[in-house]
C-alpha positions, 0 to 999 in steps of 0.5 A: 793275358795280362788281366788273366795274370792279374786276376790269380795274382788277386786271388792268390793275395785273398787266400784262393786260387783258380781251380786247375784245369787239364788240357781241352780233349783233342779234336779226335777225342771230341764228341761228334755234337756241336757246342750246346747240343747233346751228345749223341746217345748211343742205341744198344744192338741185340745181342748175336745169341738171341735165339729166334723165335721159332713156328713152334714157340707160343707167341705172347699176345698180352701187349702189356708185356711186350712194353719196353721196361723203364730205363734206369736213371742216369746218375745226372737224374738221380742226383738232380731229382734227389739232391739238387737242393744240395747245389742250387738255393733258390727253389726256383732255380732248383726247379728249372735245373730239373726241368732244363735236364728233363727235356734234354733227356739229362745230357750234360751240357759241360762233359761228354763221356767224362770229358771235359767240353770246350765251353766248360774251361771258358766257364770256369776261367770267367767265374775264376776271374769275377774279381774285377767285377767287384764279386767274391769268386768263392762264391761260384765254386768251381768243380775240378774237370783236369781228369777223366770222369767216372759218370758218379764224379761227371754228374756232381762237377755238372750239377756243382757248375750249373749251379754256379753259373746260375747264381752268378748270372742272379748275382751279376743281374740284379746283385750281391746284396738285396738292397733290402737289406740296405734300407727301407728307402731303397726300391728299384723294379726287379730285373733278376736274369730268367734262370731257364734263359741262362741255361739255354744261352749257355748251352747254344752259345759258342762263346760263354764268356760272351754270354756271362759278361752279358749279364752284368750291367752294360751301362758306360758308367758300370764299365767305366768303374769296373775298368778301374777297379781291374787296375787297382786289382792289377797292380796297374797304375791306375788314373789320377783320383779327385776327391771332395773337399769341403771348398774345393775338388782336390787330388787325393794323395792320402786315401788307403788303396784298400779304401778306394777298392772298397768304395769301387766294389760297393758302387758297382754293387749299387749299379746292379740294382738300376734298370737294365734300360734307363731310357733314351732319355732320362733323368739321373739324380747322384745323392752325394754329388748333389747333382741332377744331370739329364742324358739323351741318347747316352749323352748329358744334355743338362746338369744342374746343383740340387739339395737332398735330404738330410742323413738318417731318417730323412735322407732322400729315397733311392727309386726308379720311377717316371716323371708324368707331369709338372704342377706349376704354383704347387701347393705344398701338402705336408707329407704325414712323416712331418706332420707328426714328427715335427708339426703335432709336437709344435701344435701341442705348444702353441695352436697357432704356431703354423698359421704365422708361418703360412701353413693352413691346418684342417680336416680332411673327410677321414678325420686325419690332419691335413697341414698345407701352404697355399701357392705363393713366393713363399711357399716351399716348394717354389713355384714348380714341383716335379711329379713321379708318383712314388710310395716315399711321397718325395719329388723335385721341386723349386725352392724360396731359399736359393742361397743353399746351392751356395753350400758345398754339402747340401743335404738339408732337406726332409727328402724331397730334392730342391733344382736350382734352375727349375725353369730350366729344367722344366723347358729341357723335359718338354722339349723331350716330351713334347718339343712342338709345344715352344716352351721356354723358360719365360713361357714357364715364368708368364704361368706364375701365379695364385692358381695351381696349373698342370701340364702333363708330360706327353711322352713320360721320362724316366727318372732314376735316384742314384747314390754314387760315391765313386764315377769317372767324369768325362775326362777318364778321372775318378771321381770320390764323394763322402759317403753321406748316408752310409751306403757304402759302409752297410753295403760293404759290411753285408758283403765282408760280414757275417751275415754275408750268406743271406745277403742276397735274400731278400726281406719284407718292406713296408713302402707305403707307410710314408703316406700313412694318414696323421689322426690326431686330436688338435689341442686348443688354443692356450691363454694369452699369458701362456702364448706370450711365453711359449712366443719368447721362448721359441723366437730365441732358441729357433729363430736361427734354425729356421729362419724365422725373423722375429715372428714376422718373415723370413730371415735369409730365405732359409724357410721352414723346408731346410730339414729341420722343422720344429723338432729341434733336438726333440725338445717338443715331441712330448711323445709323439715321435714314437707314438705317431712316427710310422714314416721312414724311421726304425725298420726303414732307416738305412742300414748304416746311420753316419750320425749313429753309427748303427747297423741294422739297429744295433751300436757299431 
């Protein structure tokens, strides 16, 4: 009850209030059918002044006229068939609405004889209440059922409610907001709820809360956060909340409530878009937590610290997808995004400038470039690369350069996700996937070597990217991180915006323009002369940036993989970004830059 109360207390201080709702009829006023059936209809009796036909009256033999005329539609037919566009906005819906009525002969499912049903006050109160799940109650209009009904008034209140409830249990399913609308680099499987499955659930169902609540995410990591964010709405005093900081995790004392609730809303918006089933075992990435945990049974069995990418065009890519095999000594294929934003512009300076570095530049059958790093210490993807083939050309692998899980923020990297325990981790996945095989990190180690080695995962795990800002650890605290990539921001804005309405209409993406092949005509070697300048002047201004010492190695295992590349500030580009920049840029950047401050393109 003192959720309830809370719950019209928020409303009350956004500006809306519950619609009223009269008494449930009494149990002699009830119609005689259980929840979720139709009302008995009632046959209508020949009338008593109907003259029999008598000895002498001509009988009509035509069976044709003897057919019974077409009953009149009901109001409830009427306006469905007529004007259900006017309620639902999906046309899929719309269509199921019809046929959902038509096979129950369009009886109501929520009054019966302009009366209210018991179910259709639980309805009402829950969709009054989705405030503490993090969505807008004005978006589930409720219409007002405290008063007998004319049939005229009893068929729009039907048509309105089922309306809303279908749109919640879509919003609830899969979200608010289409996370197409957020980023091009945003892809996770569509699990929207079957429109014709709620109707039915909530029509047989003796409890519909029950049955609404089942369509948000059932996750403990949701429910966690949405039990916090009822607090904050409540007025209860909530849980201790710990922040990042650049050194240390610290109490927050300083952040606006208001902020806390935003960034909450936005995170259980973000849950919607999983997987209903994240798999007995699983593998989940937190971008801003800088983190990789795998679970068993709902349970963590592993953590470890990892890299992602940079802000902006190289942040990592948000997905579900599965981990089929692991590539032991990989050679690192320079995916095309890179090849033609940072390594054509490089080339075009000086032709050798790769091979001193260890990467090996060719032709592939196609005619397209093809730049790569054969295995080796220094290869930048270490010596284990995790696989989960994926439109964005992204996976986990090892690193040369161990010094940055030193760092604290460690979105550094051009979008792949750097472990920090490879080993390890490898040995946690084939113990899931194959326990009798005995691999252990030293049996991983002894495979080391010059050759590429595959060892294909005999039952596949599924691996899910998330961006969560906000969580409660394992000691009921809630946990906050910077919003590196902007999500929150751009979620939160299509949620509060203008362009709120469409929000949850999805667009067009193009998701495999990451894996566009580079074709390109390599220019030629420059002169002698020439090549001793350009090697003067890059040794100065980038030995820092990249780490390449004096031409000869490595300064301080930094490496060339830190999400930075050649094109420093885009001194060399020499207009082949925007001519050869078909990756991950423009239409698929994220909807809100930190680095830019753009929304959708525009200066914010």
């Amino acid at each position: 009850m003192r959720l309830v109360h809370g719950g019209f207390l928020a409303l009350a201080l956004i500006g809306m209030s519950a619609p009223s709702f009269g008494q449930t009829p009494a149990a002699a006023d009830e119609p005689d059918s259980a929840p979720g059936q139709a009302a008995p209809t009632r046959t209508p009796q020949a009338s008593a002044e109907t003259p029999e036909a008598s000895p002498e009256t001509p009988q009509n033999t035509n069976p044709a006229s003897t057919e019974a005329l077409p009953r009149p539609a009901s109001k409830l037919e009427e306006l469905i068939t007529t004007r259900g566009a006017q309620f639902n906005d999906r046309k899929s819906e719309q269509a199921t609405v019809e046929v959902f009525y038509r096979e129950r002969g369009f009886q109501p499912i929520w009054s019966a004889n302009g009366i209210a049903l018991p179910r259709t006050r639980a309805a009402v109160e829950y969709l009054a209440k989705v405030v503490f799940e993090g969505l807008d109650p004005r978006d589930y209009p409720t219409p007002d059922f405290s008063r007998d009904m004319s049939e005229e008034t009893a068929a729009a209140n039907e048509v309105q409610l089922t309306a809303s409830v279908l749109k919640y249990a879509r919003h609830a399913s899969a979200g608010r907001v289409s996370f197409t609308r957020v980023s091009g680099a945003i892809l996770y499987p569509p699990h929207a709820a079957d429109p014709a499955q709620v109707l039915a659930q909530v029509s047989s169902a003796e409890n519909v809360e029950e049955v609404l609540a089942s369509f948000e995410p059932q996750h403990p990591g949701f429910k966690a956060l949405q039990a916090h964010l009822a607090k904050e709405l409540s007025g209860a005093a909530p849980p201790p909340i710990i922040e990042s900081s650049k050194k240390h995790d610290k109490t927050d004392t300083g952040r606006p409530r208001s902020d806390v609730t935003g960034t909450l809303i936005a995170n259980l918006e973000r849950w919607r878009w999983l997987p209903r089933d994240l798999g007995n075992a699983y593998v989940m990435v937190n971008v801003p937590d800088y983190t990789l945990s795998v679970t068993q049974n709902g349970k963590p069995i592993w953590r470890t610290k990892i890299v992602v990418g940079k802000p902006g065009d190289l942040a990592t890519p948000l997905l579900s997808e599965t981990i089929k095999y692991l590539t032991i000594n990989p050679t690192w294929n320079v995916p095309p995004s890179i090849i033609r934003n940072e390594y054509l512009p490089a080339l075009e300076r000086d032709p050798r400038a790769l091979e001193r570095i260890g990467l090996k530049v060719g032709h592939d059958r196609d005619g397209s470039i093809r730049v790569y790093q054969p295995p080796g210490d220094r290869n930048a993807l270490g010596r284990i690369r995790f696989n989960f083939p994926n439109p964005f050309l992204v996976y986990q692998h090892d690193t040369p350069n161990k010094h940055l899980f030193a760092q604290d923020e460690r979105a550094l990297s051009h979008g792949c996700m750097r472990v920090q325990s490879p080993e390890q981790y490898a040995e946690v996945l084939l113990s899931l996937s194959q326990p009798n095989e005995g691999f252990t990190p030293a049996r991983i180690r002894s495979l080391y070597g010059g050759d590429e080695r595959t060892i294909n995962l005999k039952q596949p795990i599924p691996v899910h990217v998330t961006y969560q800002t906000a969580f409660i650890d394992q000691t009921g605290q809630l946990i906050l991180r910077a919003d590196i990539y902007g999500l929150d921001a751009a979620v939160l804005k299509l949620l509060r915006g203008s362009e709120r309405l469409m929000a949850d209409t999805p667009i067009p993406r193009n998701y495999s323009s990451s894996s566009k092949s580079v074709v390109a005509r390599l220019p030629s070697r420059p002169t002698q002369g020439y090549r001793q300048e350009y090697r003067q002047e890059y040794r100065q201004e980038h030995r820092q940036e990249y780490g390449w010492n004096n031409g000869a190695g490595w300064n301080n295992g930094s490496g060339w993989n830190n999400g930075s590349g050649w094109n420093s500030g885009n001194r060399w580009n020499n207009g082949w970004n925007n001519s050869w920049n078909n990756g991950r840029s423009g239409n698929n950047s994220y909807a809100a830059d930190p680095s830019a401050n753009r929304y959708f393109g525009r200066n914010w």
